[in-house]
C-alpha positions as CSV (number, residue, x, y, z in Angstrom):
1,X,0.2,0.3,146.1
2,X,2.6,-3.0,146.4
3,X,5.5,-3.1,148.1
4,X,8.1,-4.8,145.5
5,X,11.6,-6.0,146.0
6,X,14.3,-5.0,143.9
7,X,17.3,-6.8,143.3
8,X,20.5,-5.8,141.2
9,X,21.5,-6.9,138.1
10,X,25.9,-6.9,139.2
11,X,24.3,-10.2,141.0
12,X,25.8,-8.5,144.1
13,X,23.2,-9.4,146.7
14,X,22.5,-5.8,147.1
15,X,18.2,-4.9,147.0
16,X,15.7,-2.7,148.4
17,X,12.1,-2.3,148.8
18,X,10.0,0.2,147.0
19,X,6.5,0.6,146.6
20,X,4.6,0.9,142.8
21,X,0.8,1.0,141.9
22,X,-0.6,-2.3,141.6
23,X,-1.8,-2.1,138.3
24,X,1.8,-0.2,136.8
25,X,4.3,-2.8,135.0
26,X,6.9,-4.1,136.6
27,X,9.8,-1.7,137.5
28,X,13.0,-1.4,136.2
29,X,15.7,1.6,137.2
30,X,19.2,2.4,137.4
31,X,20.7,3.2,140.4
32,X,23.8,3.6,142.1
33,X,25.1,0.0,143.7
34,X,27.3,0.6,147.0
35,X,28.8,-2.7,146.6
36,X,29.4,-2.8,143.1
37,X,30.4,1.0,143.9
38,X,28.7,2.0,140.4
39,X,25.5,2.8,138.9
40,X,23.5,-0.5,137.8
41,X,20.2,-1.6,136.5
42,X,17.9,-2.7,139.1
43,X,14.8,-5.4,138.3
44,X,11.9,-6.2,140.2
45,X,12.4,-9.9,141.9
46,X,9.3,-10.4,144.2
47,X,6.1,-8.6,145.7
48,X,6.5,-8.5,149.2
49,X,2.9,-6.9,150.1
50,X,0.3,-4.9,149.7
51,X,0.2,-1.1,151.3
C-alpha cells in the first residue's frame, strides 16, 4: 500500500490522506466537501509514503 493525498477539485484547500495498492491507478472519488458544504470530486495530488 501507499499512502496518497487527496485534494478537492472546489479548489477549497480541503484534502485527506488515504491509502491505495501501489500498483492500482490513481484514485479519483466523490465525496462530501465540509467547506464547499457539497459533494465534490476529489483527485489524487501527491504520494506521501509507503505503508
Amino acid at each position: 500500500y501507499i499512502l496518497v493525498r487527496m485534494k478537492s477539485a472546489a479548489e477549497t484547500g480541503y484534502c485527506f490522506n488515504v491509502r491505495r495498492l501501489r500498483l492500482q491507478e490513481k484514485l479519483v472519488m466523490l465525496k462530501y466537501d465540509p467547506i464547499a458544504k457539497q459533494r465534490v470530486l476529489f483527485t489524487e495530488k501527491r504520494k506521501i509514503r509507503s505503508i
